[in-house]
Residue, then its C-alpha position, 0 to 999 in steps of 0.5 A: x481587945x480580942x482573944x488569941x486562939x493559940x498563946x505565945x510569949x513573942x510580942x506584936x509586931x506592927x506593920x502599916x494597919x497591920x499587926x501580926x503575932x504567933x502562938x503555938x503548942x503541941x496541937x500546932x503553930x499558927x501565925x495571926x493577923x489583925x486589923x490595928x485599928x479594930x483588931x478583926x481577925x484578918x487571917x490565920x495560917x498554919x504552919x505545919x511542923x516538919x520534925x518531932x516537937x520539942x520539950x519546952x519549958x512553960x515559961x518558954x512555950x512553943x512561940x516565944x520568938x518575935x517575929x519580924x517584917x521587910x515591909x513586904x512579908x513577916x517571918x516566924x520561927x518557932x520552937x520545932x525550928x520551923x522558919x515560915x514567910x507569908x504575904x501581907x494577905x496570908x500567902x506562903x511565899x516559903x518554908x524551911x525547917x533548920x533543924x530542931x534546937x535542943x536546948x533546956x528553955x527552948x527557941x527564945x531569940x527572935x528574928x530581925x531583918x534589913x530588908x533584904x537579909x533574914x537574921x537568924x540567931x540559932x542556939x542550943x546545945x550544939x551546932x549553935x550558929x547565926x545565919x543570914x537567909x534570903x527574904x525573898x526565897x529563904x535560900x541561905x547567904x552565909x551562916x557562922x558558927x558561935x562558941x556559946x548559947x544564949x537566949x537574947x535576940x540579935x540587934x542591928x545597928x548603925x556605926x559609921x554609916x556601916x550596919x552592923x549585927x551585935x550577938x550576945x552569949x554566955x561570954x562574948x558580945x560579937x559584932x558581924x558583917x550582916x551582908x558577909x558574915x565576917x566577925x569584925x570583934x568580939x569582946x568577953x564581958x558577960x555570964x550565965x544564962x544570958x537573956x537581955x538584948x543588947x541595947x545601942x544609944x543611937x551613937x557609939x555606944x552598946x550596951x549589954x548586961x545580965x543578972x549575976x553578970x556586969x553592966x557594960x558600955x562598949x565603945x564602937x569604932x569602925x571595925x574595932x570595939x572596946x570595954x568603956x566602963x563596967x558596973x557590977x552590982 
């Protein structure tokens, strides 16, 4: 057991023998890595913001995205809209800001990648998009405008040997192309405020929900998606 210099609310992410983890707040945003095994610090690196911090909330604070590893370097997000990659040994390989978001809870969706592909899910007031960048140089591959926000994070799955990025909203569920970008459906099913992530049963099956909203089992086929059940309690 051993102390975090900087609190967040993002989760570990284990790589190996390596764990890795951000926290942040008006002082700043650092990226930390432990040894899994003992949990010695092994490094700290800051990363600097590059625009006016934003007004968060304190159940949101300023690291609330978990971060994510290609199995070479680990990307973290934070509040500012500061995007950072780093080595395994703590080196910066790039940095980019993508704007601040400006929303009422603050950057809440973590990052996900494939291996070679970046996701980013950008939400707040206007402009909302998700994005696929290069894990190598940050360069942005392709990047979709989204009608509404929310606070979930994206999830990659596999349907028919064919990746595919699922999205939530406040209304739709939507599944993407990762290497392209190309919306390939998209179904209304949700409502209000939408934190939970969507969940996939390894087959065919998604599933998705929220408080005040129905529980619903989509159907996945190919390119095509539709509403299996619903369950509204």
């Amino acid at each position: 057991k051993v102390d975090i210099p900087v609190h967040g609310y993002n989760s570990p992410i284990v790589w190996g023998d390596r764990v890795f983890l951000t926290g942040a707040d008006e002082e700043g945003q650092e990226v930390f890595c432990f040894d899994a095994n003992t949990g010695e610090p092994l490094w700290t690196q800051t990363v600097e913001a590059s625009v006016e911090l934003p007004e968060v909330t304190e159940d949101t604070g300023h690291a609330s995205p978990t971060m994510t590893t290609d199995g070479l370097r680990v990307f973290a997000i934070f509040a500012s809209g500061e995007l950072a990659a780093f080595d395994f040994d703590g080196n910066a390989d790039w940095q980019k800001n993508l704007g601040r978001p400006e929303n009422h809870y603050g950057m809440g969706s973590s990052l996900i990648t494939d291996g070679e592909l970046l996701f980013v899910q950008y939400d707040h007031d206007e402009d909302q998009s998700v994005m696929a960048l290069d894990s190598a140089t940050g360069n942005r591959v392709w990047q979709m405008p989204r009608n509404h926000i929310s606070w979930s994070s994206p999830s990659l799955i596999e349907v028919e040997g064919a990746l595919q990025l699922i999205l939530c909203d406040e209304e739709f569920v939507t599944g993407y192309n990762p290497g392209t970008g190309e919306q390939l459906w998209q179904i209304a099913c949700l409502g209000g405020e939408v934190a939970p992530s969507p969940a996939f049963n390894g087959g065919n099956i998604l599933f998705v929900g929220n408080e005040y909203a129905q529980a619903s089992a989509i159907k996945l086929t190919g390119g095509a998606a539709e509403i299996l059940w619903q369950y509204d309690d």
